[in-house]
N, C-alpha and C positions, 0 to 999 in steps of 0.2 A: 372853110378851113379843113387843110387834111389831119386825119387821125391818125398818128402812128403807133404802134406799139415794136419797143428794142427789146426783146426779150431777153431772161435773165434765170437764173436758177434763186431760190429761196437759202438763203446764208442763214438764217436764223439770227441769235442772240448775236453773232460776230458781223463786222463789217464786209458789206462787199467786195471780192476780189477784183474785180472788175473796175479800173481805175481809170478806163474811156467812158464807162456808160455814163457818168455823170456829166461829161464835157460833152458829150454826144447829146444829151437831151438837151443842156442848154443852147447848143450852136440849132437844132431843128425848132425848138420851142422862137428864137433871136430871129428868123426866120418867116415866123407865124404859122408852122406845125403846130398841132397842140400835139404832144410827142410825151408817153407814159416808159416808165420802165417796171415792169410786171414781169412776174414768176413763169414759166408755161406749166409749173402744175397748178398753179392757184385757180381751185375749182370757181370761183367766182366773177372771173372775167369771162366776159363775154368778146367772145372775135372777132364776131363777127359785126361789130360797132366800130371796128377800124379800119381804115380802106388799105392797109397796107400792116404786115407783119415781119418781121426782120428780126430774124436768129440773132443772139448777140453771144451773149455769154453762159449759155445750158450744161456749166460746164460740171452736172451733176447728173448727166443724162447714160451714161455711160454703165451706171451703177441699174439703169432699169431703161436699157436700151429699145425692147418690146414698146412698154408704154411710152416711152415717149416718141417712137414712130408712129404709132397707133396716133400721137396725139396729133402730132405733124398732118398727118391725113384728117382729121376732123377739122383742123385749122384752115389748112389749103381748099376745104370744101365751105367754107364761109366765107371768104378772103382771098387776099392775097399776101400771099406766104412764100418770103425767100431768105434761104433756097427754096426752091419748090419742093413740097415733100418724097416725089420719084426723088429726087438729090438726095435729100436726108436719108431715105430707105436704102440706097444703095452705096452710101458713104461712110454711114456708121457702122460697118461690116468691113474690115480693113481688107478681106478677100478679093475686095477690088483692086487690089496692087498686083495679083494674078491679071484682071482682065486690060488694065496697062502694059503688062507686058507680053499680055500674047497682039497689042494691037502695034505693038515698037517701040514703046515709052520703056528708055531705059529706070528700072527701078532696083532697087537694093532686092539680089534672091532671095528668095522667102519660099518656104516649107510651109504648112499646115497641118497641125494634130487635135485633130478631133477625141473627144472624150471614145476610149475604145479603142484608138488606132495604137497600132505597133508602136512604141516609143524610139528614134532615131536620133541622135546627137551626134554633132561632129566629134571627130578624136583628134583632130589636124591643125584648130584654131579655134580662138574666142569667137564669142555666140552669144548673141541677143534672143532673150525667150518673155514675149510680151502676147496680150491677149489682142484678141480682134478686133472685141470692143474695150475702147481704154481709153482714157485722156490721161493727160500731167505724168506721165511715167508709172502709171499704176497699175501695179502688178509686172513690172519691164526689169528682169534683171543682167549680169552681165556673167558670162559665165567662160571660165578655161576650160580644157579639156581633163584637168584633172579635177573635175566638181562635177560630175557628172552626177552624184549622188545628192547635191544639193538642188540641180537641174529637174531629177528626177522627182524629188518632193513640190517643187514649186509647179511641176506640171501636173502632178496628182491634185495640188489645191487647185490651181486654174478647173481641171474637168470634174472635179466634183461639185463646184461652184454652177457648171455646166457651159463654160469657156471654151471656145476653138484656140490653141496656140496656135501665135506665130514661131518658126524657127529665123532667124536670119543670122549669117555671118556678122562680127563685131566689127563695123568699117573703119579701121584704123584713121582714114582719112580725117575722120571727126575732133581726132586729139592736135593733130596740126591744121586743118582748116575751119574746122568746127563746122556746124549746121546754120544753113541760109535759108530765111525764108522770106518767101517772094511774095507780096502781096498783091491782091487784084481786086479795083474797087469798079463797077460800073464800065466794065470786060477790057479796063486798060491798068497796066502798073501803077500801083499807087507807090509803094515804097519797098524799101527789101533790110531786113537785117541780120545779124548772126549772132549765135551764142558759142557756148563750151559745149562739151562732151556734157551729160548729165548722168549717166549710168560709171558710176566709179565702180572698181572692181572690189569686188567680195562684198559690198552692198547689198542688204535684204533686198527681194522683191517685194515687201511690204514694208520697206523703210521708208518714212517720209522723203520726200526728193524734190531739189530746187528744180521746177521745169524750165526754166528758162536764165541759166547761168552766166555771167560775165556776157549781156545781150548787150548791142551796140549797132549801132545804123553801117546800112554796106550796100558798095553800087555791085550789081547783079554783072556778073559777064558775059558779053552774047551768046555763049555758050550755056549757062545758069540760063538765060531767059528761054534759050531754044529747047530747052528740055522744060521749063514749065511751062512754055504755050504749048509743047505736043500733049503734055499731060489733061491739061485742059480740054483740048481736041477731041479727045479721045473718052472723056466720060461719053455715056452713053445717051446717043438720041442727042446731043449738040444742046443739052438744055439753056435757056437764058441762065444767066448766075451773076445774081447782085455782088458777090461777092468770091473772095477764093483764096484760101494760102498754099503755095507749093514748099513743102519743105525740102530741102536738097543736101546731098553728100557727097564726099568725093570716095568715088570708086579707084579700086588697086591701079590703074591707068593713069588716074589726076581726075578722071572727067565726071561729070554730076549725075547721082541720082536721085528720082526720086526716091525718099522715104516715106512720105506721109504728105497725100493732097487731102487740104482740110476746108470743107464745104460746110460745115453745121456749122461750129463755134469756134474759129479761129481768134484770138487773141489778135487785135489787131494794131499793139502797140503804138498808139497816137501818143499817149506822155512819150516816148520815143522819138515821135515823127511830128511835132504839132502842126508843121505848115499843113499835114495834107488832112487836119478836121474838115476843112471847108468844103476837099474834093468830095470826102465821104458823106457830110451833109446833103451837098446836092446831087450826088448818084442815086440816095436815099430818097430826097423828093422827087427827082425824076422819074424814081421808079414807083411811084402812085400811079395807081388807072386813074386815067381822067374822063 
């Protein structure tokens, strides 16, 4: 019988956000997995007692981005661990949206400010100011050119925190086609959906925020697809990847970019999609060493 472990973040006294991992363990357990859902900092598991490890919802990792790569590498060295941890190391650092686009992967431009550097803001158009490590909108605000002074405190908290900002244009495109994301389960489409715009204007950077607003199922278009297979392509060394969200925009043109390819814990919205539990089940046992 294979072991699996769908890892999860520690919620504490509140319920889990993660509203697949339950139908996930029952569909691999129906199966004849015996299939656990555990913490990845719960110092008491043991890893390497599972033949297979499967990121699911770490969606707290963000907050101690170090140790939990740190942990990914001790994991990957018992097991087997997907993403692989090289993925993890190099995904949860969003400065990989640079090495997309020096490889041809159109993606949203993006700036970098490091704690120290010269501080730069457009003057010309709205502006998205988010950190490098980040999940659900946190710390992502949305800023005009006449908030400069508000831009300017939110990046002071980001680099004293000890945060690299991202700079990026505000892609209009988002308020009329909103964000797609394309999912990839066992290196073929599994399903694709779209949400709202999430960053409303004049909204705190530290104000709570719905990450995923007015979401709804959507068929990808060959052009949406051809830009998240290059994106894919293109991470580094062609790694295996159990998994993959591309999330996409519409550029000043019409045409898609990437924003954000999510390899650790993408939200993989099955209460959305329920036909495709099954594909994901079995790319999951497939992907056990035998």
């Amino acid at each position: 019988m294979s072991r699996i472990a769908l890892v999860t973040y520690d919620p504490g006294p509140e319920p889990n956000r993660d509203r697949d991992l339950p139908v996930l363990v029952a569909a691999l357990r129906a199966d004849g997995a015996e299939a656990d859902a555990v913490s990845w900092d719960d110092r008491a598991v043991d890893w390497g007692a599972y033949d297979l490890v499967v990121l699911r919802s770490t969606w707290d990792y963000s907050w101690r981005a170090a140790e939990f790569v740190a942990w990914a590498e001790r994991c990957g060295k018992v097991t087997r661990l997907a993403n692989p941890a090289e993925v993890v190391r190099w995904n949860t650092d969003k400065r990989y949206l640079g090495e997309l686009a020096e490889a041809g992967v159109p993606v949203v431009p993006t700036r970098y400010l490091a704690p120290g550097d010269a501080v730069e803001l457009p003057d010309a158009h709205e502006y998205v100011i988010k950190p490098t490590s980040g999940a659900g909108a946190r710390y992502a605000a949305r800023y005009a050119p006449g908030e400069r002074d508000s831009a300017v405190r939110h990046l002071a908290r980001m680099h004293e925190e000890g945060f690299t900002a991202m700079v990026q244009p505000y892609m209009r495109g988002i308020d009329v086609a909103g964000e797609r994301a394309l999912q990839f389960f066992g290196g073929r489409l599994l399903h694709a959906s779209r949400k709202r715009a999430v960053l409303a204007p004049g909204a705190a950077y530290d104000a709570d925020k719905v990450a995923h607003p007015d979401l709804e199922p959507w068929t990808p278009t060959p052009a949406e697809l051809a830009v998240a297979e290059a994106a894919l392509a293109a991470v580094p060394d062609a790694p295996e990847l159990l998994y993959a969200r591309v999330d996409l925009v519409d550029g000043e043109d019409g045409e898609p970019l990437v924003m954000e390819l999510e390899l650790v814990e993408p939200n993989l919205f099955l209460f959305l999609h329920p036909a495709s539990v099954a594909a994901v089940r079995d790319a999951i046992l497939a992907a056990v060493p035998r």
